[in-house]
C-alpha positions in Angstrom: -147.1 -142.1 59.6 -143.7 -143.1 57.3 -143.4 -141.0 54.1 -142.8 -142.6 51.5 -139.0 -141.5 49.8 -139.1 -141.1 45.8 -137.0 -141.0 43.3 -135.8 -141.3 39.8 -137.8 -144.1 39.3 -141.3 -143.6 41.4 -141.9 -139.8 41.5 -143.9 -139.9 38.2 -146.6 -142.1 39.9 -149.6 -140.3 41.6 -148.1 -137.7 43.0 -148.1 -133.6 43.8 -145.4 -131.5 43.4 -144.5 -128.5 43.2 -141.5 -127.3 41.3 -139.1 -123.9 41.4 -139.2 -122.3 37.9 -135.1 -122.5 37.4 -132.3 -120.7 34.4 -132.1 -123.2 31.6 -128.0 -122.6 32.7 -128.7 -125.2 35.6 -128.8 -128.3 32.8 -126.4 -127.0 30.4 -124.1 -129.7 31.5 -126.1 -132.4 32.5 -127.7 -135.6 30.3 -130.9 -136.0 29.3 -131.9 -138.7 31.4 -135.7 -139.3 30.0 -138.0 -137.5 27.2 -141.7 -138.4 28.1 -144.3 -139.3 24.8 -146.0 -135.1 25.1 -142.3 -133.9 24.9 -141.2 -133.2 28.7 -137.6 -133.8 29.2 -136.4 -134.9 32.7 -132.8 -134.3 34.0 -131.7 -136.6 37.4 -129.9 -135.6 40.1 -129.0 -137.1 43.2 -131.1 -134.5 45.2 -133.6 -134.1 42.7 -135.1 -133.7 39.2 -135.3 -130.6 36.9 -138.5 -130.8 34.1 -138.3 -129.1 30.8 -141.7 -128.9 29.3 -144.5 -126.8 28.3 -147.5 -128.0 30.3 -147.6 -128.0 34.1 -150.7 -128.4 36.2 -152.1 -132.2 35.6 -149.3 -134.6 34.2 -150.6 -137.6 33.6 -151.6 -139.0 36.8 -149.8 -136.4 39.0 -150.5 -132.7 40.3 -146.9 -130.6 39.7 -147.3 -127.1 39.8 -144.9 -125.0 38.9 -143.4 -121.7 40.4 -142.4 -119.1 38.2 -139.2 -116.9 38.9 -137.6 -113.6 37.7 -135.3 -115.6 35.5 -135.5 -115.3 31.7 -135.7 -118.7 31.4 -138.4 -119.3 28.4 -137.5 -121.2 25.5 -140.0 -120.3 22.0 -140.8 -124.4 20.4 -143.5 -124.7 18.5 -144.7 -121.0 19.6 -145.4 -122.4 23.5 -143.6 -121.2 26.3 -141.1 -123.9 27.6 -140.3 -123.5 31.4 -137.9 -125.1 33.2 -138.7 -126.7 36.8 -136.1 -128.2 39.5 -137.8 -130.4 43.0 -136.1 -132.0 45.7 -137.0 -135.7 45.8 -138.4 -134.2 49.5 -140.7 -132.0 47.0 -143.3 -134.7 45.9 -146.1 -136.5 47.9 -148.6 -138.7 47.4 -151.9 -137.8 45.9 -155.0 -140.0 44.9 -158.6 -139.0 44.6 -160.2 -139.6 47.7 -157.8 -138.8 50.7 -158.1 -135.4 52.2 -155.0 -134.2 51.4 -155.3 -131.0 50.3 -155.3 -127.4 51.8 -156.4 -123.8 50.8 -154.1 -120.6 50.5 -155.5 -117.2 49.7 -153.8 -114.0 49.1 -155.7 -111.5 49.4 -153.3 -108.6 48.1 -152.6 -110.5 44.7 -156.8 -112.1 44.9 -154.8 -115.9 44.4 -155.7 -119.0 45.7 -153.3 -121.8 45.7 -154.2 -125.8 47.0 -151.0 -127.6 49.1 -150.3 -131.0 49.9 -150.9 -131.8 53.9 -146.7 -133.3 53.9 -145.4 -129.7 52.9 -144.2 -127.0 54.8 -146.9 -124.7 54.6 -149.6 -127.1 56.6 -150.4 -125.9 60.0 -152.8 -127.4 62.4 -156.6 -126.1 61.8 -156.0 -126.3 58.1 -159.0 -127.9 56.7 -158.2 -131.0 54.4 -160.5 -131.7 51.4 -159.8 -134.2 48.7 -158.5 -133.2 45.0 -162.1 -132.3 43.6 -163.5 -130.6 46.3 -160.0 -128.6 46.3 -160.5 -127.9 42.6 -164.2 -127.0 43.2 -163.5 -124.4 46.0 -161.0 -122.7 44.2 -163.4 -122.1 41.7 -165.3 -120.7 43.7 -163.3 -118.4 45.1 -162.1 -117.1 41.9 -165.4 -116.6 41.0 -165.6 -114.4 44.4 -162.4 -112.3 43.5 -163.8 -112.0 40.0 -167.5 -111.0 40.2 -169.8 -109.0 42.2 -173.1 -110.6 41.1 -172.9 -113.2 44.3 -173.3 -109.6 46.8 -176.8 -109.0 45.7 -179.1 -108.9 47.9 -176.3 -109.5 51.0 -176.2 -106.1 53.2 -172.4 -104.8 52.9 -170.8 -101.5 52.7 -167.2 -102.5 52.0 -167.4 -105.7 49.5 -163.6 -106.4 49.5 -164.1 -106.8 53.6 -166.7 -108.9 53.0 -165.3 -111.2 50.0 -162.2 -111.6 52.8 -164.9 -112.7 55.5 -167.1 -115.4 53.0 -163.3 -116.6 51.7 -162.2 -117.1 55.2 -165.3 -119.4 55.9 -165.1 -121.2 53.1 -161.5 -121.8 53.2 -161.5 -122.7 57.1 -164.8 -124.6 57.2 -166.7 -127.4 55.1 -169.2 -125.3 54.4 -170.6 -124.7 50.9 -170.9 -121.1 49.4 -174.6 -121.2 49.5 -174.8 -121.9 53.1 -172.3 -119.2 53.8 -174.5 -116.7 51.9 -178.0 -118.2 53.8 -176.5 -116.9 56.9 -175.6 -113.5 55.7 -178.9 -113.2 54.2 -180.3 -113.7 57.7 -178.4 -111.4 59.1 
């Protein structure tokens, strides 16, 4: 399978990425190269592209997350939190609705769940692939299982934060749904 290489001038179309929360120090001298209509500001370089803005997440048609660092990097405009993000070119992948190219990540320490693109890094064979919405829907439902214990009644467990770890695991490295996880530890 080729990747497909972006750019300055493709990156912004249906894709995911996810961007390193960098010092506002790192664009001091460069040129504003694009301001989008809901205020984002793009800088170019020839290895990548550093986003000032104050919404991450969906963005327009694409999926950029962004990952926030130690620096003191936030900017007050309009009373919202501006953060600025640098990616590689390498950083950004294709997405669309209905290829399976998305993977689950738990932590269990910090009781996060992240979603990854199949191209990155972090994808490892036995990873199971599920499209945008069902990603979106199972992390939902996971939060829900780090955030409530109404789900455990009527389930036979004496250490629930072994057992939220066990239905996660299932559900994060199997298609099934959290209802039929719960049938078979109700038959148990």
């Amino acid at each position: 399978m080729t990747t497909k290489t972006y750019n300055k001038t493709n990156f912004h179309n249906h894709t995911f990425c996810i961007f390193q929360e960098v010092s506002l120090d790192e664009i001091q001298e460069l040129y504003l190269n694009y301001k989008s209509k809901s205020g984002s500001c793009y800088y170019f370089t020839t290895i990548g592209v550093y986003r000032l803005s104050n919404h991450w997440g969906r963005a327009a048609n694409c999926k950029w997350r962004l990952v926030k660092s130690n620096v003191n990097s936030n900017v007050k405009s309009n009373n919202k939190k501006t953060k600025l993000g640098f990616a590689h070119w390498s950083d950004f992948y294709p997405d669309n609705d209905y290829e399976k190219l998305y993977f689950i990540d738990v932590d269990y320490d910090t009781k996060t769940v992240q979603f990854y693109h199949k191209q990155s890094q972090e994808f490892s064979l036995g990873k199971v692939l599920r499209t945008a919405s069902e990603t979106i829907k199972l992390i939902k439902q996971i939060r829900t299982l780090f955030d409530e214990t109404a789900w455990v009644k009527y389930l036979k467990s004496e250490n629930i934060e072994v057992f939220r770890k066990e239905i996660i695991e299932e559900l994060v490295n199997t298609n099934k749904t959290f209802q039929e996880v719960r049938k078979e530890y109700l038959q148990n």
